[in-house]
C-alpha positions as CSV (number, residue, x, y, z in Angstrom):
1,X,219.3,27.0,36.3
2,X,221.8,28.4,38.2
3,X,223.4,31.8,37.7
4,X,226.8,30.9,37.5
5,X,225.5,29.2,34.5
6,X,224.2,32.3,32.3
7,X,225.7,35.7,31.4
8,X,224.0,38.9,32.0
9,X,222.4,38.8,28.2
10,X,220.9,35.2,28.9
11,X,219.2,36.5,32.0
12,X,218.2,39.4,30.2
13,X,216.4,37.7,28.1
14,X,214.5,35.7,30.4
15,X,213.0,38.6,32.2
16,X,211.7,39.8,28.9
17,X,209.1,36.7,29.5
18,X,209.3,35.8,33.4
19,X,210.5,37.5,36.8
20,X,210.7,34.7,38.8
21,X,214.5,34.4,41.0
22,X,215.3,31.8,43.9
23,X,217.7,33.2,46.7
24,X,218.5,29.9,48.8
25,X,219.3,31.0,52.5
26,X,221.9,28.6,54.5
27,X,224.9,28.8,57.2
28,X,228.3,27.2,57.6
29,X,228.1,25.6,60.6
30,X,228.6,22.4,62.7
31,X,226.2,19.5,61.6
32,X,228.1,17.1,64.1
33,X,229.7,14.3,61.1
34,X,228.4,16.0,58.5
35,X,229.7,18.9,56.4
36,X,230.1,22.3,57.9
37,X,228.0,23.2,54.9
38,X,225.0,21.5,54.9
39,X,222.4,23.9,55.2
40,X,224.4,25.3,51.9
41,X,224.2,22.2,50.1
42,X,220.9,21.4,51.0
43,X,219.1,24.7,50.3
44,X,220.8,25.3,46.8
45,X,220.2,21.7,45.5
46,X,216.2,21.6,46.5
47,X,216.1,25.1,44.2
48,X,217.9,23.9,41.6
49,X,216.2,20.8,41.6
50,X,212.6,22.6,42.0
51,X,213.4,25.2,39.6
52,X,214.7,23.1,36.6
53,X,212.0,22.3,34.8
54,X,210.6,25.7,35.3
55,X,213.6,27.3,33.8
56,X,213.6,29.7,36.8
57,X,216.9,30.9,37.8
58,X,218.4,30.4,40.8
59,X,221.0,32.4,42.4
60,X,223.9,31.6,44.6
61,X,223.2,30.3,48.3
62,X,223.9,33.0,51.2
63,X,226.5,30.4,52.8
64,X,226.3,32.7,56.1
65,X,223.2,33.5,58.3
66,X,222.4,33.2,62.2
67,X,224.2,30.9,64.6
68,X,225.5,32.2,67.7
69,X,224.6,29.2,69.5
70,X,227.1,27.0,68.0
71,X,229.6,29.7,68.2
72,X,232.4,26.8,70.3
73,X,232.6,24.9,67.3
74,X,235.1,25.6,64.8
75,X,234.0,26.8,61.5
76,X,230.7,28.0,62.5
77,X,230.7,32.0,61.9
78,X,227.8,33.6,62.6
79,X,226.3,37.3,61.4
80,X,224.7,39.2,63.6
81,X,220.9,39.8,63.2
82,X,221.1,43.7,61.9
83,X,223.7,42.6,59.3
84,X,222.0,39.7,57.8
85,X,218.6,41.6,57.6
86,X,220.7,44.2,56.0
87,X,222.6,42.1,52.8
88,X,218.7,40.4,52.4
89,X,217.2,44.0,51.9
90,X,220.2,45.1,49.8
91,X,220.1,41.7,47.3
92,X,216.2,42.1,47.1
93,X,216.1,45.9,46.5
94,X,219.2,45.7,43.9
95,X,217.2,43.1,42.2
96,X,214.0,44.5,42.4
97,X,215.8,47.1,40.3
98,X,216.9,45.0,37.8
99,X,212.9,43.9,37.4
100,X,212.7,41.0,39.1
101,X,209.1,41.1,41.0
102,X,208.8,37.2,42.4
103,X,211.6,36.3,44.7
104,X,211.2,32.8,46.5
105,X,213.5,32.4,49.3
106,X,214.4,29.0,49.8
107,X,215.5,28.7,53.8
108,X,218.0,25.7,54.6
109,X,218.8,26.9,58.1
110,X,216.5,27.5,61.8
111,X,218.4,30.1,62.9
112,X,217.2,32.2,60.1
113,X,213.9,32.0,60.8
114,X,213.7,35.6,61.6
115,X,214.0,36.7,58.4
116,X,210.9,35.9,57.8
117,X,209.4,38.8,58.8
118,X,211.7,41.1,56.7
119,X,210.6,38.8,53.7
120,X,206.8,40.2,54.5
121,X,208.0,43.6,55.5
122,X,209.8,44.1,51.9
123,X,206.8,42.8,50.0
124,X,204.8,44.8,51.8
125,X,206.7,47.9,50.6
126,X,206.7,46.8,47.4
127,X,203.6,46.4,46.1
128,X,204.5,45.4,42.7
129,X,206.3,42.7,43.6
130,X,206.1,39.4,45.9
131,X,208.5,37.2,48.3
132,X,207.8,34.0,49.7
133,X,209.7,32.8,52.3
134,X,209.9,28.8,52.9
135,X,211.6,26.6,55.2
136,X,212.4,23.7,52.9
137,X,213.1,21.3,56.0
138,X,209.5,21.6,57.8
139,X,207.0,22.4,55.1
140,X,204.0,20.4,55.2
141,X,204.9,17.5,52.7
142,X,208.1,17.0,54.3
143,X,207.2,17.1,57.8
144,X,204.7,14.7,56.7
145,X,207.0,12.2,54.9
146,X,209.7,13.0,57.9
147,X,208.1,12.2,61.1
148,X,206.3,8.9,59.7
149,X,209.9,7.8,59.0
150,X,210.8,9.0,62.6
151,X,209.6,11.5,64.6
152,X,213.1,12.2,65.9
153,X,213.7,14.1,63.1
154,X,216.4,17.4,63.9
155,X,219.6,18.9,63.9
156,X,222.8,17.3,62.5
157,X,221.1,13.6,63.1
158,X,219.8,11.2,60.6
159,X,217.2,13.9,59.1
160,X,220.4,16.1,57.6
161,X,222.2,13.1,56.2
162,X,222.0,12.7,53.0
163,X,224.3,11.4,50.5
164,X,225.6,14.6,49.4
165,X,225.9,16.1,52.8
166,X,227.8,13.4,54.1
167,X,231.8,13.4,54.3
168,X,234.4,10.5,52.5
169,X,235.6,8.0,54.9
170,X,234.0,9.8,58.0
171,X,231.8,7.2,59.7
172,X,228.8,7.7,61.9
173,X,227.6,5.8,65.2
174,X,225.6,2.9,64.6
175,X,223.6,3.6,68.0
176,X,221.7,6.7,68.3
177,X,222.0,9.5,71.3
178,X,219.8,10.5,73.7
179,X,217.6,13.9,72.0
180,X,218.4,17.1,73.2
181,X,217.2,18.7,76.9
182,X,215.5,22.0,74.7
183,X,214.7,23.5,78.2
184,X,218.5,23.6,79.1
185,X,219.3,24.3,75.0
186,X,217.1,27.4,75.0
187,X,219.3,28.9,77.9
188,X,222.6,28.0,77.3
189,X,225.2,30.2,76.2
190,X,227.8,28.8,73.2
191,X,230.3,26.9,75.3
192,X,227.3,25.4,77.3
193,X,225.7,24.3,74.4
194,X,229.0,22.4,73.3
195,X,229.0,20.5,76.4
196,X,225.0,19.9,76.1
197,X,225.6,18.4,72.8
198,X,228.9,16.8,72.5
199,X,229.5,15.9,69.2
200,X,226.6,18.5,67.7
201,X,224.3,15.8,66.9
202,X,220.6,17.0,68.6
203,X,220.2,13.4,69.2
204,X,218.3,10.2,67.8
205,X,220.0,8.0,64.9
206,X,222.8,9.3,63.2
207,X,222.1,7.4,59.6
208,X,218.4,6.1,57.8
209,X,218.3,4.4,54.9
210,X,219.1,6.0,51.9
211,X,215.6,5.5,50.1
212,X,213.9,6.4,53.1
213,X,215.9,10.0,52.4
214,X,215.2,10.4,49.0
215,X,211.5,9.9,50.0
216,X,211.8,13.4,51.9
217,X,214.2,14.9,49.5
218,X,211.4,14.0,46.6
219,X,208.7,15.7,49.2
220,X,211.2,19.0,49.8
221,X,211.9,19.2,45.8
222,X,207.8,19.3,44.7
223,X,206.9,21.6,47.7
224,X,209.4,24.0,46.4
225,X,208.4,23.6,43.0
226,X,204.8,24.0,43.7
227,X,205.8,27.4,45.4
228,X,207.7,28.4,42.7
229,X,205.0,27.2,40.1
230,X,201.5,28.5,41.8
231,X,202.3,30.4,45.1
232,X,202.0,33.5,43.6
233,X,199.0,35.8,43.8
């Protein structure tokens, strides 16, 4: 259940019998023909999805997170490191207040992967409560699923498009591209990396089909909910 959906009395009342939040992590950013959102689409719908029929409620998705690399596309802001670290500490601590204790934070986005150590460094300060940080994208099951489909599975290509990420009447290349040099990526600054990847795409086919998706969308929904439901201590 989402947040937006409750009042302050209704959430109330559900801490009275569990403490258990979602905080979905994305970015706005360019996904090459797909929306500049994404990462936000994708990591708020897996929670909601997970958390449904756990009644666990799921607050809104931090649209903005760490992607300096894309920084020569339009509509691709970025935070810098010390500022997002610093609005994750502040939303856990104000809500550790408020008696949450088990925060699972759902990450929709690689450039965030750094936060995962401030996810362990909070809980570790906080004894009486735990955070679980989890890459929705690569987790076991839908890595799994993923790369028997096709192991060119990555950024802003045929892995990220799924029928609600996609755009009306903006149509993709039949043909895939050529996958991206990650020797050259790794040092290029952001008007390189434009050049390096053209139209954003990291390469491979640009569309599956859609029941191969919802295969992986299925294997992203129960890993999430299998978090949420027993990765607790």
């Amino acid at each position: 259940m989402h947040v937006h959906e409750l009042n302050w009395m209704q959430l109330e009342e559900y801490l009275a019998g569990d403490d258990r939040i979602i905080l979905p992590l994305g970015s706005t950013e360019q996904h090459g023909y797909l929306s500049l959102g994404t990462d936000n689409i994708l990591g708020e719908r897996v929670s909601l999805e997970a958390a449904e029929p756990l009644g666990v409620p799921v607050l809104p998705v931090l649209p903005y997170g760490l992607t300096p690399a894309f920084g020569a596309f339009p509509g691709s802001p970025s935070l810098r490191f010390e500022t997002l670290i610093a609005v994750l500490r502040d939303v856990l601590d104000s809500l550790h207040e408020q008696d949450f204790r088990r925060f699972l934070v759902v990450n929709a986005h690689g450039g965030n992967a750094p936060v995962s150590g401030l996810i362990r460094e909070w809980a570790a300060a906080h004894p009486d409560a735990q955070a679980i940080f989890h890459n929705w994208w690569n987790g076991p099951k839908v890595l799994e699923v993923a790369l028997a489909i096709d192991p060119e599975y990555s950024h802003a290509n045929w892995g990220e498009d799924f029928p609600w990420t996609r755009l009306e009447g903006i149509a993709v290349p039949a043909e895939g591209k050529p996958m991206l040099d990650e020797a050259a990526y790794r040092v290029a600054g952001p008007a390189e990396v434009r050049e390096l990847i053209g139209d954003g795409s990291f390469g491979g086919l640009y569309r599956r089909s859609d029941e191969e998706m919802q295969r992986i969308w299925e294997a992203g929904v129960t890993e999430v909910r299998e978090l949420l439901a027993s990765g607790w201590r």
